[in-house]
PDB file of N, CA, C and O in Angstrom:
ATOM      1  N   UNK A   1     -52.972 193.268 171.336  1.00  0.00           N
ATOM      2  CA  UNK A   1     -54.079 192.330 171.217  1.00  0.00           C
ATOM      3  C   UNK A   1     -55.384 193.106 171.430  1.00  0.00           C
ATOM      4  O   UNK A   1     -55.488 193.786 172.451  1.00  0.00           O
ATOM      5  N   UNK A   2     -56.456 193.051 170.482  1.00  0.00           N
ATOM      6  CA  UNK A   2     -57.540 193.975 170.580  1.00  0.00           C
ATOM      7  C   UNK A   2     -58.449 192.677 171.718  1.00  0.00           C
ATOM      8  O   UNK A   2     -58.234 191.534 172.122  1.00  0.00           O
ATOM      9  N   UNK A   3     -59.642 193.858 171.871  1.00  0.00           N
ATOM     10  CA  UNK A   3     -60.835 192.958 172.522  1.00  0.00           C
ATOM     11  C   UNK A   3     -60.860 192.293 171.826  1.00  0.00           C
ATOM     12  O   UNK A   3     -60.191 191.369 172.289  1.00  0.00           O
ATOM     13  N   UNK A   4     -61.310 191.923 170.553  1.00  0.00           N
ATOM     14  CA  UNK A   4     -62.264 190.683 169.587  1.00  0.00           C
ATOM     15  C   UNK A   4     -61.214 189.610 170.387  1.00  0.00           C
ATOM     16  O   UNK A   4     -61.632 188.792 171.207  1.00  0.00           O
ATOM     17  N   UNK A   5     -59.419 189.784 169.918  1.00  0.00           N
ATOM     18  CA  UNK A   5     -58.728 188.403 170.169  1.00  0.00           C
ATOM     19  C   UNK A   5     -58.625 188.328 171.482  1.00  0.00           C
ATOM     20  O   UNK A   5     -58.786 187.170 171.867  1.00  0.00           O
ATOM     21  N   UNK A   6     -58.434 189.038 172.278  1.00  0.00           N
ATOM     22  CA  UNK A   6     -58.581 188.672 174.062  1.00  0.00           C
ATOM     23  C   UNK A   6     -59.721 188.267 174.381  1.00  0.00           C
ATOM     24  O   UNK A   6     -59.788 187.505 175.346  1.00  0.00           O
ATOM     25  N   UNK A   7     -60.747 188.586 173.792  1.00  0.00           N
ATOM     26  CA  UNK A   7     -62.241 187.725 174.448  1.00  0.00           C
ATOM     27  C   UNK A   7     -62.504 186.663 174.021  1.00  0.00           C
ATOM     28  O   UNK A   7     -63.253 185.885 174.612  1.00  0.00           O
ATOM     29  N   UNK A   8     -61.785 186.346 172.599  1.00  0.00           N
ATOM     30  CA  UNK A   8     -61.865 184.470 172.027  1.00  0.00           C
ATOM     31  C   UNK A   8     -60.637 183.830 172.861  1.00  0.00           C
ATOM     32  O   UNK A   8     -60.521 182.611 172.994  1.00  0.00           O
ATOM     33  N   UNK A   9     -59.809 184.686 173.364  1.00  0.00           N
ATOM     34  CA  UNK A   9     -58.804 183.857 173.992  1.00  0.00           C
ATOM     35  C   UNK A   9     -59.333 183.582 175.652  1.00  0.00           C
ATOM     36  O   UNK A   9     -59.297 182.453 176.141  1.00  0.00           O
ATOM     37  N   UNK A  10     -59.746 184.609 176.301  1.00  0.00           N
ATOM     38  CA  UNK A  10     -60.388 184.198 177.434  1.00  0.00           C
ATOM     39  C   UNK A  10     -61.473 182.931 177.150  1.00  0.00           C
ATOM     40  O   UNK A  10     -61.101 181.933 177.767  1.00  0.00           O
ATOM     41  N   UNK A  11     -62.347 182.771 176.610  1.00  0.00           N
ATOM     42  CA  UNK A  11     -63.739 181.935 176.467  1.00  0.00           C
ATOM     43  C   UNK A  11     -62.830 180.802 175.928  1.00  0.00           C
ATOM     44  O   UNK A  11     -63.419 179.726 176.034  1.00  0.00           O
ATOM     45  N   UNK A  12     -61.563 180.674 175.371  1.00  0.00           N
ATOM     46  CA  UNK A  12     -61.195 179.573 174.701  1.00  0.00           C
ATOM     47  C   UNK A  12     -60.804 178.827 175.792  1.00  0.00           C
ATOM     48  O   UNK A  12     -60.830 177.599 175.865  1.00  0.00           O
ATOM     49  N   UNK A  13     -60.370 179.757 176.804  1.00  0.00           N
ATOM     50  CA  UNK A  13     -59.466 179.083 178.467  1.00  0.00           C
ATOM     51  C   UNK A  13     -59.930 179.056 178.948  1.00  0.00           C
ATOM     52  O   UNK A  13     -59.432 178.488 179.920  1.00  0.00           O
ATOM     53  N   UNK A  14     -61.186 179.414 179.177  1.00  0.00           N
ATOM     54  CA  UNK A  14     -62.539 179.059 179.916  1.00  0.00           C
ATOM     55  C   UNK A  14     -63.116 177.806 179.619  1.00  0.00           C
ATOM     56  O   UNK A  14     -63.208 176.913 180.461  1.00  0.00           O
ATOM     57  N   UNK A  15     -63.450 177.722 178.626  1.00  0.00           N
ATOM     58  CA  UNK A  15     -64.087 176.495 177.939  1.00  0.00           C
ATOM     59  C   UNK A  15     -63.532 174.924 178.040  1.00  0.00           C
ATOM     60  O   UNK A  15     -64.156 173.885 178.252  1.00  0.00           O
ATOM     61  N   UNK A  16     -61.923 175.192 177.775  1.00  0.00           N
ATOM     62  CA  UNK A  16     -61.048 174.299 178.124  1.00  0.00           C
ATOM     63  C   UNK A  16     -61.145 173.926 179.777  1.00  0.00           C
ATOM     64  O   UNK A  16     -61.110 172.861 180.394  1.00  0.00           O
ATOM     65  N   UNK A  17     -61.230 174.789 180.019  1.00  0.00           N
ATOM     66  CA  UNK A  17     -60.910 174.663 181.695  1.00  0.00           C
ATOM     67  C   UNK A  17     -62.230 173.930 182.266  1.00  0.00           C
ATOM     68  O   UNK A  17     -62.093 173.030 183.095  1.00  0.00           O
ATOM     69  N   UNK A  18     -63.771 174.401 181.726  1.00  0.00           N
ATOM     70  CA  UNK A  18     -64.762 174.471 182.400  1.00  0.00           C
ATOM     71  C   UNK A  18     -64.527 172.512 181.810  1.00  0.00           C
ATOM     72  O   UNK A  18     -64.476 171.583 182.617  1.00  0.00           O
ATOM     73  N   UNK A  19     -64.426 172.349 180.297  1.00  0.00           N
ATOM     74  CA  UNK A  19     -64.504 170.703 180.157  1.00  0.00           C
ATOM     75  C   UNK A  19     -63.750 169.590 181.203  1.00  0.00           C
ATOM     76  O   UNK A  19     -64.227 168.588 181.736  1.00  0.00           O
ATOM     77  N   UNK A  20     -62.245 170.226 181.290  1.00  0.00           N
ATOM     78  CA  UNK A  20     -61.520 169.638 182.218  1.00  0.00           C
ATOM     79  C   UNK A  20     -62.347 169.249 183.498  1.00  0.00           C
ATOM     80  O   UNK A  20     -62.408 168.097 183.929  1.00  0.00           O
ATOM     81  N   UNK A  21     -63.019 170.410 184.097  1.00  0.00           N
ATOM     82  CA  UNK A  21     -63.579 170.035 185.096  1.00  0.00           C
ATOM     83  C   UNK A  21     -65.071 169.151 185.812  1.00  0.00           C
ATOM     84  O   UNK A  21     -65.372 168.710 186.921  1.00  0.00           O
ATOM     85  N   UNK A  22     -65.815 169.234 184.250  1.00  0.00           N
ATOM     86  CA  UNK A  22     -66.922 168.388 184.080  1.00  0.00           C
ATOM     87  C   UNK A  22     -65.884 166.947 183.400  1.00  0.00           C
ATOM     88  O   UNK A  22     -66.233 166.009 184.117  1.00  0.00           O
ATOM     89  N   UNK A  23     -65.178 166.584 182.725  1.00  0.00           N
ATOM     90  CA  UNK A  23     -65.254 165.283 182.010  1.00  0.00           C
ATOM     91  C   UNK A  23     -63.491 164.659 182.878  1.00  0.00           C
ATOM     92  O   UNK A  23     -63.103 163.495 182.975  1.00  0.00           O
ATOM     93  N   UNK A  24     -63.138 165.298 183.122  1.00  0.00           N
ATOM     94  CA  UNK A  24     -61.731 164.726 183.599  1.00  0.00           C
ATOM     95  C   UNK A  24     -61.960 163.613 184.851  1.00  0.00           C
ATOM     96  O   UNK A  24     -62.809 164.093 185.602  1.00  0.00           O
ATOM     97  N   UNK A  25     -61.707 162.885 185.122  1.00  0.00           N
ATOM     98  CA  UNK A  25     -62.326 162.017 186.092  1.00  0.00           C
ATOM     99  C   UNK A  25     -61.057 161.436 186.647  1.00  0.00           C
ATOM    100  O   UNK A  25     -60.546 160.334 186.450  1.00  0.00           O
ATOM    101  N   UNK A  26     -60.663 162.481 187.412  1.00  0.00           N
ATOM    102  CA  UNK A  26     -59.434 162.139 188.306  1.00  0.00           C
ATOM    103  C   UNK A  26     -59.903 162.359 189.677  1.00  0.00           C
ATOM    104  O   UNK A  26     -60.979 162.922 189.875  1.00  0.00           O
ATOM    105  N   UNK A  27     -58.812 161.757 191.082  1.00  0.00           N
ATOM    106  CA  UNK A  27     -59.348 161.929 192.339  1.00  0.00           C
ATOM    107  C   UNK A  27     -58.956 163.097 192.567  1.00  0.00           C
ATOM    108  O   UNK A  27     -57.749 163.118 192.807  1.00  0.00           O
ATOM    109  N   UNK A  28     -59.478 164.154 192.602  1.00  0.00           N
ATOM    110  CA  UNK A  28     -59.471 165.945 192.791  1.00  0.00           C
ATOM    111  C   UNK A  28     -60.209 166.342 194.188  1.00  0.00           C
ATOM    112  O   UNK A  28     -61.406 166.475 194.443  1.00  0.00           O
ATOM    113  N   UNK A  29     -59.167 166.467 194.911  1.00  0.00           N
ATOM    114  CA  UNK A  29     -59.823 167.356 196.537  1.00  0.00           C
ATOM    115  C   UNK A  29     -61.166 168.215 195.349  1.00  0.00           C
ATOM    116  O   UNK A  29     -61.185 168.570 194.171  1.00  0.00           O
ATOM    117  N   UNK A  30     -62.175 168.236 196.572  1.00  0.00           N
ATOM    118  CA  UNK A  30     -63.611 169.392 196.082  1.00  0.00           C
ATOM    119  C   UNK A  30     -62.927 170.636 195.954  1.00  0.00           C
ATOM    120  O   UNK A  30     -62.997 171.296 194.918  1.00  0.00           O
ATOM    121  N   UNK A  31     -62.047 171.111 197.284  1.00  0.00           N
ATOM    122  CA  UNK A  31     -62.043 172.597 197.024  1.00  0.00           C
ATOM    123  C   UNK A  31     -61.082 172.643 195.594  1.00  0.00           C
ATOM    124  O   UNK A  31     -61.052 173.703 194.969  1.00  0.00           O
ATOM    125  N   UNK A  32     -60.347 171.528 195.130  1.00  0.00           N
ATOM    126  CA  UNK A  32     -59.512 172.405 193.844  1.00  0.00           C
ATOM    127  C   UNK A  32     -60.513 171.741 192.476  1.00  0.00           C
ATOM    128  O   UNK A  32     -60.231 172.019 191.310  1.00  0.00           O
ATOM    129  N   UNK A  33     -61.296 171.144 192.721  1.00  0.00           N
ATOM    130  CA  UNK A  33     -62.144 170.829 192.055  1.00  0.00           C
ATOM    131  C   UNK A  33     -63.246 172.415 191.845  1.00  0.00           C
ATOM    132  O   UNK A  33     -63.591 172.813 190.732  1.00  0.00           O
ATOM    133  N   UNK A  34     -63.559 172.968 192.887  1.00  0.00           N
ATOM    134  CA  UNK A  34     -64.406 174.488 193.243  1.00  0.00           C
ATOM    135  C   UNK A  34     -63.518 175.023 192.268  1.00  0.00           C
ATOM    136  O   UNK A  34     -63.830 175.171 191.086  1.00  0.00           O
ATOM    137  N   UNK A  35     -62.296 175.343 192.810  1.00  0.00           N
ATOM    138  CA  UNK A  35     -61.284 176.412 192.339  1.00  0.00           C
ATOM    139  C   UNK A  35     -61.131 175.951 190.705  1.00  0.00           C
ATOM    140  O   UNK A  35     -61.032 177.005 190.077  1.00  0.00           O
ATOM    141  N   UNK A  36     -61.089 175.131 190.041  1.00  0.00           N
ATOM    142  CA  UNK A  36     -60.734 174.994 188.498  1.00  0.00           C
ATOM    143  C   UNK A  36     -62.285 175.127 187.836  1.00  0.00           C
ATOM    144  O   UNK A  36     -62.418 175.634 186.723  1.00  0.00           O
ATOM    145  N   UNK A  37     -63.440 174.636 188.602  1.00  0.00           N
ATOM    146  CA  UNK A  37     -64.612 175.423 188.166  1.00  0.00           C
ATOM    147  C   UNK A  37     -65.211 176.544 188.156  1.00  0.00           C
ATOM    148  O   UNK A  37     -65.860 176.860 187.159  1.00  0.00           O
ATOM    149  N   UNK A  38     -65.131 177.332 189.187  1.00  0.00           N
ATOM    150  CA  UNK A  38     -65.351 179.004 188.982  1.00  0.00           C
ATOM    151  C   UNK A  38     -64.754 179.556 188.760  1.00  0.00           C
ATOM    152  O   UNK A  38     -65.131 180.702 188.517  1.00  0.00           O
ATOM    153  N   UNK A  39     -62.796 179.116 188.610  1.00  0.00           N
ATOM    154  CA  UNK A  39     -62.292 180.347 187.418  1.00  0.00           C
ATOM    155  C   UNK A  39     -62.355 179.923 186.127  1.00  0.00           C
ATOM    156  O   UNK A  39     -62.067 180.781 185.293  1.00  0.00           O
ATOM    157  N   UNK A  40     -62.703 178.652 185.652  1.00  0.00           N
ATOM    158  CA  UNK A  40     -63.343 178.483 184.579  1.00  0.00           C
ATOM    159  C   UNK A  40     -64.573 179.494 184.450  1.00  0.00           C
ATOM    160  O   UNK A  40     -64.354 180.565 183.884  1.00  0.00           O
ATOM    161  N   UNK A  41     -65.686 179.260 184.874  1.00  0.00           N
ATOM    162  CA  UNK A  41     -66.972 180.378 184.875  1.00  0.00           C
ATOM    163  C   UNK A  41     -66.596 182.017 184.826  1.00  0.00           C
ATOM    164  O   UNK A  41     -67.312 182.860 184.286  1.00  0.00           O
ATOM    165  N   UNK A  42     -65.190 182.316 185.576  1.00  0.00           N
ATOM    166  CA  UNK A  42     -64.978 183.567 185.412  1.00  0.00           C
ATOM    167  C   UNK A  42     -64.689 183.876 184.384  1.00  0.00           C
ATOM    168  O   UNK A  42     -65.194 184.790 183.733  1.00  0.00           O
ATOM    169  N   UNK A  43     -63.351 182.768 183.893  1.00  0.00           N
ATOM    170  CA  UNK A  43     -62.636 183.089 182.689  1.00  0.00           C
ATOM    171  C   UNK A  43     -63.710 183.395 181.406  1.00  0.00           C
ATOM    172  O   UNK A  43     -63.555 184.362 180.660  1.00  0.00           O
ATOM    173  N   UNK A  44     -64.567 182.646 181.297  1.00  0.00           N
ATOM    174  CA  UNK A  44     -65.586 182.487 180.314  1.00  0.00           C
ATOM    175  C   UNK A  44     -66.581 183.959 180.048  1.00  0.00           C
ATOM    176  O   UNK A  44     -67.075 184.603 179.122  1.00  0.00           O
ATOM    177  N   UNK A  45     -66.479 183.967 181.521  1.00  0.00           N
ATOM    178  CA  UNK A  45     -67.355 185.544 181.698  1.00  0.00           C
ATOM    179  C   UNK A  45     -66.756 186.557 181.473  1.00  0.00           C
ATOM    180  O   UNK A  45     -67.392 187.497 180.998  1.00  0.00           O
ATOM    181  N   UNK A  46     -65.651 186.668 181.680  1.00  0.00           N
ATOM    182  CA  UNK A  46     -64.770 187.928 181.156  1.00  0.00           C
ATOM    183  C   UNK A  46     -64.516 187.840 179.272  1.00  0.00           C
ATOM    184  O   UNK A  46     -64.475 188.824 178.535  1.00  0.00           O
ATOM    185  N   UNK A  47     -64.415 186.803 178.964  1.00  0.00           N
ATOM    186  CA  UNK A  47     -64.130 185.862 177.423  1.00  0.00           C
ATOM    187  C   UNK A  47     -65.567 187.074 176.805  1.00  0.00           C
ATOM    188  O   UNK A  47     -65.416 187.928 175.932  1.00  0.00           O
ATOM    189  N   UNK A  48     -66.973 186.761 177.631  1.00  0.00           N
ATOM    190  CA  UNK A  48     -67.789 187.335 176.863  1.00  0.00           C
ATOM    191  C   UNK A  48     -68.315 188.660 177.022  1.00  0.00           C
ATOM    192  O   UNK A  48     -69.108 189.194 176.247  1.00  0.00           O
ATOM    193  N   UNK A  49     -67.774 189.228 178.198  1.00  0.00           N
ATOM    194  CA  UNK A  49     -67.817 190.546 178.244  1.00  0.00           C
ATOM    195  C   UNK A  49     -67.354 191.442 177.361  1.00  0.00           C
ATOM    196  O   UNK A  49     -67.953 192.360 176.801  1.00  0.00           O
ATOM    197  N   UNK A  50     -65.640 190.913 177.246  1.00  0.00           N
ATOM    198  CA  UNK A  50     -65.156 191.729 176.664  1.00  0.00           C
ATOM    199  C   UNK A  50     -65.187 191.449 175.145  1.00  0.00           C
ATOM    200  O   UNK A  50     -64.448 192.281 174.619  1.00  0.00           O
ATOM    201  N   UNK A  51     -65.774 190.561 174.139  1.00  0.00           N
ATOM    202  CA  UNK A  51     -66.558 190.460 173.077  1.00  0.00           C
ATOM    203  C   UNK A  51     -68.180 191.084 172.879  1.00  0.00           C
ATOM    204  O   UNK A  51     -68.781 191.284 171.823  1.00  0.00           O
ATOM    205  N   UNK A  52     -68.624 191.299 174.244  1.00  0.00           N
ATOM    206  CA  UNK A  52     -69.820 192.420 174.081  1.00  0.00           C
ATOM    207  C   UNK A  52     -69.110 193.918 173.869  1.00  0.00           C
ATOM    208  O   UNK A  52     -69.350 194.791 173.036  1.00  0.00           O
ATOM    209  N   UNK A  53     -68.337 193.875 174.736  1.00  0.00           N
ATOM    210  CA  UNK A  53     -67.328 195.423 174.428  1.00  0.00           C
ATOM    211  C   UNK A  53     -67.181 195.801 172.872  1.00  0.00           C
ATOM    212  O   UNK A  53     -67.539 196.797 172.244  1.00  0.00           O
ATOM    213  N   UNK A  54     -66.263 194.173 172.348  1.00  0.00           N
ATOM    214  CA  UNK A  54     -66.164 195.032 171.333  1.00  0.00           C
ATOM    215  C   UNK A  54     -67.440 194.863 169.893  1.00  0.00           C
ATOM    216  O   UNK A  54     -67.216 195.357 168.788  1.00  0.00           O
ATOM    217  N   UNK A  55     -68.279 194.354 170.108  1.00  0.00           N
ATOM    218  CA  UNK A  55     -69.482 194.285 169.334  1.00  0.00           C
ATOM    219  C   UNK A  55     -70.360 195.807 169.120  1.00  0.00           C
ATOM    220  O   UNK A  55     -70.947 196.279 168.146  1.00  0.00           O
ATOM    221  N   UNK A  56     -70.101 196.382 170.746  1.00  0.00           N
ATOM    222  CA  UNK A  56     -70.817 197.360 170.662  1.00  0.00           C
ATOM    223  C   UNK A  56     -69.856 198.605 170.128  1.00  0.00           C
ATOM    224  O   UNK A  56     -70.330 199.436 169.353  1.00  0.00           O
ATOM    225  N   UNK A  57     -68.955 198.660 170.428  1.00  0.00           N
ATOM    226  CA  UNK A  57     -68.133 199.287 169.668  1.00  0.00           C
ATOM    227  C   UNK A  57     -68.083 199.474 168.277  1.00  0.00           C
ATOM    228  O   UNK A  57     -68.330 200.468 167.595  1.00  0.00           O
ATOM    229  N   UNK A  58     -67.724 198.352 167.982  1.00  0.00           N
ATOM    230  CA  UNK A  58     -68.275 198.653 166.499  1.00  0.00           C
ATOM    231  C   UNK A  58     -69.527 198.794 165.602  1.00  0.00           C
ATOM    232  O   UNK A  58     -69.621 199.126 164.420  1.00  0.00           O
ATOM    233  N   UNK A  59     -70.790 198.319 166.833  1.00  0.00           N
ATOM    234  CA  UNK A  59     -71.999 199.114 165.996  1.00  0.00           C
ATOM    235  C   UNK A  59     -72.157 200.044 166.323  1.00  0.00           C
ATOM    236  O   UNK A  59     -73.279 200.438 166.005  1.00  0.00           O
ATOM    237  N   UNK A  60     -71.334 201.055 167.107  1.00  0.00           N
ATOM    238  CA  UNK A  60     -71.153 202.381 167.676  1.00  0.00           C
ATOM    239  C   UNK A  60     -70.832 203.383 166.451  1.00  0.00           C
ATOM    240  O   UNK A  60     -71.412 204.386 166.034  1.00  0.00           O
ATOM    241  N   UNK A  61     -69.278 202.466 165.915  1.00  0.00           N
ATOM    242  CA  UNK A  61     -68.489 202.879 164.517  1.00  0.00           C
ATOM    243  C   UNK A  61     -69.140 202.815 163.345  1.00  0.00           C
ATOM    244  O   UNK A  61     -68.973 203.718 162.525  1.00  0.00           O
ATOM    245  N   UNK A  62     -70.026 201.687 163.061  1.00  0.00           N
ATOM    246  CA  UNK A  62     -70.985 201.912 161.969  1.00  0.00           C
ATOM    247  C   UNK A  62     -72.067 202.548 162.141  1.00  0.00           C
ATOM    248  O   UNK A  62     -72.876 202.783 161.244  1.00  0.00           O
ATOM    249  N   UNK A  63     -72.162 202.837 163.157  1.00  0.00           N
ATOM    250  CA  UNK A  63     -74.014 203.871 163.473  1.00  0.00           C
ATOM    251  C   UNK A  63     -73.165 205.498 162.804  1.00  0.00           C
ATOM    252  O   UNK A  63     -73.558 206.341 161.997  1.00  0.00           O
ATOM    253  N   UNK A  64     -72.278 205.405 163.361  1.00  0.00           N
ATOM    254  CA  UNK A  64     -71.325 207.546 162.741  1.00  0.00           C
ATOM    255  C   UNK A  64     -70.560 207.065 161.344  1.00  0.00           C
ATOM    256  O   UNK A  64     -69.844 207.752 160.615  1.00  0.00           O
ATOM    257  N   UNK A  65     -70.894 205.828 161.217  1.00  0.00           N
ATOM    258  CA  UNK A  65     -69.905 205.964 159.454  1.00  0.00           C
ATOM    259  C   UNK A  65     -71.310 206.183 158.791  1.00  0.00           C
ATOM    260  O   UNK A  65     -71.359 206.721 157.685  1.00  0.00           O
ATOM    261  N   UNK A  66     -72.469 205.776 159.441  1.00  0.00           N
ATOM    262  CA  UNK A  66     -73.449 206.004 158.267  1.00  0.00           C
ATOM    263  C   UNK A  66     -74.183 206.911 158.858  1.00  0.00           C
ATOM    264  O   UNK A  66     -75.090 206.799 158.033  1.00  0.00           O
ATOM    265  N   UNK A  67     -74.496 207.546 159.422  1.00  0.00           N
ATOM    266  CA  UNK A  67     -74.312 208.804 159.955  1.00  0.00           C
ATOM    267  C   UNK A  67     -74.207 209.918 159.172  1.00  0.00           C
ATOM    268  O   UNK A  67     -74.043 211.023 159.688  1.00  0.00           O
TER     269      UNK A  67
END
């Protein structure tokens, strides 16, 4: 699995996760309410890190193909 598909797959489980936790309207203790919102925020953040990774990468690869 390259970066491009691991970073749409992180942000996809992020995203999912972060909605669950804004629109789901169940009685949820706070702290697991905390806990399904900031590893949502993590998940999401890693989702777009590692899609900056590979962005720059490849304008890395086209800066020496035209080069």
């Amino acid at each position: 699995m390259s970066l491009y598909k691991r970073g749409y797959f992180f942000l996809l489980i992020g995203i999912l996760l972060l909605a669950l936790s804004v629109f789901v309207t169940v009685n949820l203790n706070i702290w697991v309410w905390g806990a399904i919102f900031i590893s949502s925020i993590l998940l999401c953040t890693i989702g777009i890190i590692l899609l900056i990774v590979h962005l720059y990468k490849e304008i890395k690869k086209d800066k020496q193909k035209n080069s």
